[in-house]
N, C-alpha and C positions, 0 to 999 in steps of 0.2 A: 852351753845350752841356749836356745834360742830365747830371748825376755819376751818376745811376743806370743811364741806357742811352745811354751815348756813340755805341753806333751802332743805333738804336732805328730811323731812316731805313731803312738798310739793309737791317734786319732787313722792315720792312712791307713794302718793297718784293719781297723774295725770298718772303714771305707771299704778296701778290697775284702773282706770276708763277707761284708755286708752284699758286696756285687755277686759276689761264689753263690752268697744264700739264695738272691733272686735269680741267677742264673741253676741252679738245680730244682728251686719251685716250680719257675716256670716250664725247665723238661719236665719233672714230676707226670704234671698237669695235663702238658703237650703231649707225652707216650701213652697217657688214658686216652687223649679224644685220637692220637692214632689208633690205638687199637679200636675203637669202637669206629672209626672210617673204614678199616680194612674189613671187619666184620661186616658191615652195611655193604661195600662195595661187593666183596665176595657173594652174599646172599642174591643181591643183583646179578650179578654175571653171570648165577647158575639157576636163577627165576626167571623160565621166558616173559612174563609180564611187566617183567622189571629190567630187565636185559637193555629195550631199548634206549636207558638212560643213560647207557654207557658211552651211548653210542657219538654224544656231544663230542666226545674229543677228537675222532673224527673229520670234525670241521673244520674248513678252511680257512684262517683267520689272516689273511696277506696283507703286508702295509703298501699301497705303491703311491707314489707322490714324485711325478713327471716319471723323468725315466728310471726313477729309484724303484726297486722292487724286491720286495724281501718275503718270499713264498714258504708260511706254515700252516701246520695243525694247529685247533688249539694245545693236542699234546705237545707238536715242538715245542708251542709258546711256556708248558708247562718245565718240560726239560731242560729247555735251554736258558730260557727269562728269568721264571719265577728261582727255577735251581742256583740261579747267578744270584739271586739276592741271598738264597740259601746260606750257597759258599760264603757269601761277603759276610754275614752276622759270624758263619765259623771263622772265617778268616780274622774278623777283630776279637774272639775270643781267644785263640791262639797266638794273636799278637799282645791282650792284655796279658796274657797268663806269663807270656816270655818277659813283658816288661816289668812287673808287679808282683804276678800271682806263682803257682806252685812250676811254673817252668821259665821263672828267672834266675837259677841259680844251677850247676849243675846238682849241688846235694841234694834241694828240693826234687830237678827235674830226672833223677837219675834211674829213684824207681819206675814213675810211670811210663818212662820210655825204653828201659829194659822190656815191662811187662808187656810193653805195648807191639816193640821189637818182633819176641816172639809170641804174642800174638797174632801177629801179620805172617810169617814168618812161615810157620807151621802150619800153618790154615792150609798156603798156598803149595807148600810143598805136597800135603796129602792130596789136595787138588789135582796137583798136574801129575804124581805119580799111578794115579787111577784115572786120568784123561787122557796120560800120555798117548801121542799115533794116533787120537781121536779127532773128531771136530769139533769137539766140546774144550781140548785144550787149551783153548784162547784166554776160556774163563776162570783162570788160577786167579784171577784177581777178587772174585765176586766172595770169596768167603773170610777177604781177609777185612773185612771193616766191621765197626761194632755200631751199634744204632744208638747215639747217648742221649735220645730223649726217649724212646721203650725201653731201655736200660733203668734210668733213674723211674720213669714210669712204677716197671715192677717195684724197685726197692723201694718205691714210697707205697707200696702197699702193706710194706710191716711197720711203718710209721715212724716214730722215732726210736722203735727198736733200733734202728740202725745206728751205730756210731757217726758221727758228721765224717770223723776218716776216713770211713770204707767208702761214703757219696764223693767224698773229695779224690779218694786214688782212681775210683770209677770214671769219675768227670776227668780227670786228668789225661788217665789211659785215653778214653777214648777222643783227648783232644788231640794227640799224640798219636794215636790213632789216623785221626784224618786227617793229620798231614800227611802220614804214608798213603792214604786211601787219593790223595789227591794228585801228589806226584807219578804215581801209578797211572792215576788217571789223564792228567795231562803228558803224559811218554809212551802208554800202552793201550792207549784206547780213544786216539782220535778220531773225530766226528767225519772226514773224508781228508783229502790227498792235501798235503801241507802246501800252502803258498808263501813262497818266504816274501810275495811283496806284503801282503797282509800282516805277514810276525815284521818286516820291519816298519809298518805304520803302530803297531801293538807298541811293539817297544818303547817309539817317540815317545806314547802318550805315557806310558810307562816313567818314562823318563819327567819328562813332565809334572807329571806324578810328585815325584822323589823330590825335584827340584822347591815346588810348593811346599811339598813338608820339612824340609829343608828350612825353607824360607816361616815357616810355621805357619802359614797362610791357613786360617781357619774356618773358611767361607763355606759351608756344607754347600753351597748349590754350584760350585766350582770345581768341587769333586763327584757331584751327581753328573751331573754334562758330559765331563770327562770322562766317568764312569760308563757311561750308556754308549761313548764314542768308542772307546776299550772294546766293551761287552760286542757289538758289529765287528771289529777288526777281528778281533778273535775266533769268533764264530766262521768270518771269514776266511781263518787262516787254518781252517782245519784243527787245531786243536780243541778242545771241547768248550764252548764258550762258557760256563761256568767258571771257568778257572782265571775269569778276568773279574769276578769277584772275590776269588782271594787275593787276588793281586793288586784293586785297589784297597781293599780291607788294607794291606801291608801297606799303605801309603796313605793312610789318613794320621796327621799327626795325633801325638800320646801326650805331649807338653804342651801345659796351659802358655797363654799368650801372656800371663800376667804370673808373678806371684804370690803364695798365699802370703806373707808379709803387710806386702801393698793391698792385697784384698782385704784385710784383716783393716787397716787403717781406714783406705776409701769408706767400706761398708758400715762402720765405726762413726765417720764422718757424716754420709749422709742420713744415717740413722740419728742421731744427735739432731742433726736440722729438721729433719722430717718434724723430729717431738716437737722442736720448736716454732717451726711451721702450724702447728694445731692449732686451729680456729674452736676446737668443741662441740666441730658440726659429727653430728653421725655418719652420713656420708661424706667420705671423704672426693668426691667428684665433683663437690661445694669449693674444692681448695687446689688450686690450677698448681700452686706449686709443690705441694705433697703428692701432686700426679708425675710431676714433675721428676722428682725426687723419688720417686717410684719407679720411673722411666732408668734411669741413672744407676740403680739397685741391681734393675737385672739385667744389664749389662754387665756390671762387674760379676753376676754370677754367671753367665754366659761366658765369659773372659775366663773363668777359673777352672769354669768344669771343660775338660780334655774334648777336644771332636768325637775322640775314640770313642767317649764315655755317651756324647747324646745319640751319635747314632745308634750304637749298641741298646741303648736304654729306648730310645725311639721303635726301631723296627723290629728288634728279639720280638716284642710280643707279636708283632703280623706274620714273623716266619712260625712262633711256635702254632698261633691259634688259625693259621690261613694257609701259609705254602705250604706246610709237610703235610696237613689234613690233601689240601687238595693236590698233593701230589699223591699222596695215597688212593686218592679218591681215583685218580688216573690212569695207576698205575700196577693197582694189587687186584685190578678184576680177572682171577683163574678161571678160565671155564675148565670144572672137575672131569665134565663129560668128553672131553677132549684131550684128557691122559691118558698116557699108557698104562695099561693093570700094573702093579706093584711086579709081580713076575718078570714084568722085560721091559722094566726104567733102564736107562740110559744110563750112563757114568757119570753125567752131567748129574743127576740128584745125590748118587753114592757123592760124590765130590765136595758138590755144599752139604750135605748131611752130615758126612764124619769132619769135612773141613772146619766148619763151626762149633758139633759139636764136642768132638776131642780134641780138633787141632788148636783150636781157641784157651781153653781152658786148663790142657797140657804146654800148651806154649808159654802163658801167661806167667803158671807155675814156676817151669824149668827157671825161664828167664828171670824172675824175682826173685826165688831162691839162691840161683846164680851170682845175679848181682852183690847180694843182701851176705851169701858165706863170704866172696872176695873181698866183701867191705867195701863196694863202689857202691852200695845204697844203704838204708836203715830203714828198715819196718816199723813204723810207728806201732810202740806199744802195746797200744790194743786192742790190734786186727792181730787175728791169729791164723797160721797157715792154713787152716781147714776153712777160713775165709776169703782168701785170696784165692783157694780154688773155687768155692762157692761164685765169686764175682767170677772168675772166670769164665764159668758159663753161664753166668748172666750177659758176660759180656759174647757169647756167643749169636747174639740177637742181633744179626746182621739189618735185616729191613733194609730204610732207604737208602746208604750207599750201595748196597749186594743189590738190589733191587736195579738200581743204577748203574751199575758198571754189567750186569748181567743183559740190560737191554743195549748197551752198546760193543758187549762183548762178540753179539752174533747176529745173525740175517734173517735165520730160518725161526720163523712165527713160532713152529711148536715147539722147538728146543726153550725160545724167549719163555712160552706158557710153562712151559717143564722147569725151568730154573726157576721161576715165579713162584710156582705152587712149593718147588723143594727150599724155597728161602721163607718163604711163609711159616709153613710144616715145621721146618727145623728151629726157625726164632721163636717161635709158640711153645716146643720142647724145651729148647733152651730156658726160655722164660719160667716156665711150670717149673721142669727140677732145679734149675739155679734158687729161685724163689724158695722151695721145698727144701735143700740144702742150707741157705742162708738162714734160716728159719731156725733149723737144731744148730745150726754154733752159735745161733745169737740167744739162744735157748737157755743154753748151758754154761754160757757167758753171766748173762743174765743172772739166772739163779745163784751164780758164785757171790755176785756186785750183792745180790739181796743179803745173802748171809752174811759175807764182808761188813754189811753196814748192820747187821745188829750185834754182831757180835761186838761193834765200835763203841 
């Protein structure tokens, strides 16, 4: 056992749960003020008075500098830019999760990636088997993703009724989730005609990339540069430029430059001198070497804490409280008056309707269960099957990926307005009865724990 950190184990692990806690707080938080975006935006889109606000994104926001010229909306700016930073936060979530957290191990990762499996799985199949020989085909992908900030959203509206379990298999699935939602999206739904000189500029920097983390090179404004050079290749290569955010997400290093041992020592050290350093001034700005000495402090904590960890810690809260509002804001304005009557919708809605919400939560099911009888997973405990279908169609809240792969699924404006409104409709359903389901098993759950404990 280590003489300097006897319980060093403990400690990382209360680290990583402590990270789980603020990364499910802050979806929480972030699937309220989505919902309350999509409600404002919808009210707009269907208020002539209020309509014209929409109309910003619209605008033509082009960067050109000499002969360089790069021609958008602010929507593109939103789709392509802002979503790139998107991906990138998911992307170091699902690189922490593999290195640390519940999908670093297969035992750990085995359930939520079954459920997640056939939740993808299933969606897509009921899709294309009711789109098939249509033009709406294309979009078997739009109902296989789950939305895991309106997900945890709902579930923090029954508080801490919820086990921490059931937010953790939640959070999992759906991170597991977007990696199928992403490969899909970088293979089946490019942005225009592939140029392989651009995928082999992509890759250099790619490589690049690797090589630095590699090298553990920790310099965050070394992989922002390089990041934003990425994000351009990409874009220009036809595949969807988002996905150059997950890609450096996967190449920011995970290992301290230092370790905790030497931290422990150094920080030991200069703290000792510091005390000694004390003059008895109140401010310490009277004492050039206690600044000194303070300078040197956070450094060594800069040194310890992972890249992975500040940037993650840094930008999560601008994508939860800025980019998904205001992709929402850009993105979920339905005009109602411009649907088709319920009578002679498309197959396009039937699609994501039953796709999300039976394919989602029957897929989820089979596949957990599956797992779980063959003994290739274990069901914690004390989530009970009648809650893992519950989550299931919680997790049928597609939003912003469906929302996403459904605007690059197709051309024609009203199908885009028709898939819009039927992902809306159905993650709102979804939400209502998954919530209302969740509700009676955590009910009766409940009630048992209460008697349990007085009869104790």
């Amino acid at each position: 056992m280590d003489p300097v950190f006897p319980r060093k184990r403990a400690i990382r692990r209360k680290g990583v749960q402590n990270t789980f806690n603020a990364l499910i707080h802050n979806s929480s938080i972030g699937g309220l003020i989505l919902i309350g975006v999509t409600i404002f935006t919808l009210v707009a889109a269907n208020v002539e008075s209020l309509s014209g606000i929409l109309d910003i994104w619209k605008l033509k926001a082009n960067i050109a500098i000499g002969n360089f010229l790069l021609e958008m909306t602010l929507l593109h700016w939103v789709n392509d830019a802002l979503m790139a930073v998107f991906f990138f936060v998911v992307g170091l979530e699902i690189k922490r999760e593999m290195v640390v957290g519940e999908l670093s191990s297969f035992k750990k990762a085995a359930l939520p990636i079954f459920a997640a499996v056939g939740g993808m799985v299933l969606p897509a199949v009921i899709f294309y088997s009711i789109n098939a020989g249509t033009e709406c085909q294309h979009g078997w992908g739009i109902p296989m993703a789950t939305d895991i900030a309106f997900s945890l959203g709902v579930i923090s509206l029954l508080g801490k009724r919820v086990p921490i379990s059931i937010k953790i298999f939640l959070t999992a699935l759906a991170i597991v989730d977007d990696i199928g939602a992403i490969l899909v999206l970088a293979i089946f739904y490019p942005s225009h005609a592939l140029s392989s000189e651009f995928l082999i500029y992509a890759l250099a920097i790619v490589s690049l990339l690797i090589l630095f983390n590699r090298l553990n090179i920790h310099n965050s404004a070394v992989y922002i540069i390089l990041g934003i050079i990425l994000w351009y290749f990409v874009y220009k290569s036809g595949i969807h430029a988002t996905i150059a955010g997950v890609l450096l997400a996967m190449c920011i290093p995970s290992k301290s430059p230092i370790n905790e041992v030497r931290f422990y020592v150094r920080s030991k050290y200069y703290l000792e001198k510091f005390k000694a350093a004390s003059s008895g001034e109140v401010n310490i700005l009277a004492n050039t070497e206690q600044l000194g000495i303070i300078h040197s402090l956070h450094s060594q904590i800069r040194q310890i804490n992972p890249l992975i960890n500040r940037f993650e810690h840094r930008i999560n809260p601008y994508v939860t409280f800025s980019i998904m509002p205001i992709f929402a804001f850009a993105n979920s304005g339905v005009v109602f008056d411009g649907l088709p009557p319920l009578n002679s919708l498309s197959t396009l809605s039937y699609g994501i309707f039953f796709g999300l919400i039976i394919g989602k939560p029957v897929g989820i099911f089979i596949a957990t269960f599956l797992s779980v009888k063959l003994k290739i997973a274990e069901l914690p405990g004390e989530i009970k099957w009648s809650q893992i279908f519950a989550v299931g169609i919680i997790a049928g809240i597609g939003f912003t990926m469906s929302i996403f792969i459904n605007s690059l699924a197709f051309s024609n404006e009203s199908l885009i307005n028709e898939g819009k409104a039927a992902i809306i409709i159905t993650s709102l359903i979804a939400g209502i009865v998954g919530l209302i389901v969740l509700k009676i098993t955590l009910g009766k759950t409940t009630k048992k724990t209460k008697y349990k404990k007085i009869r104790e």
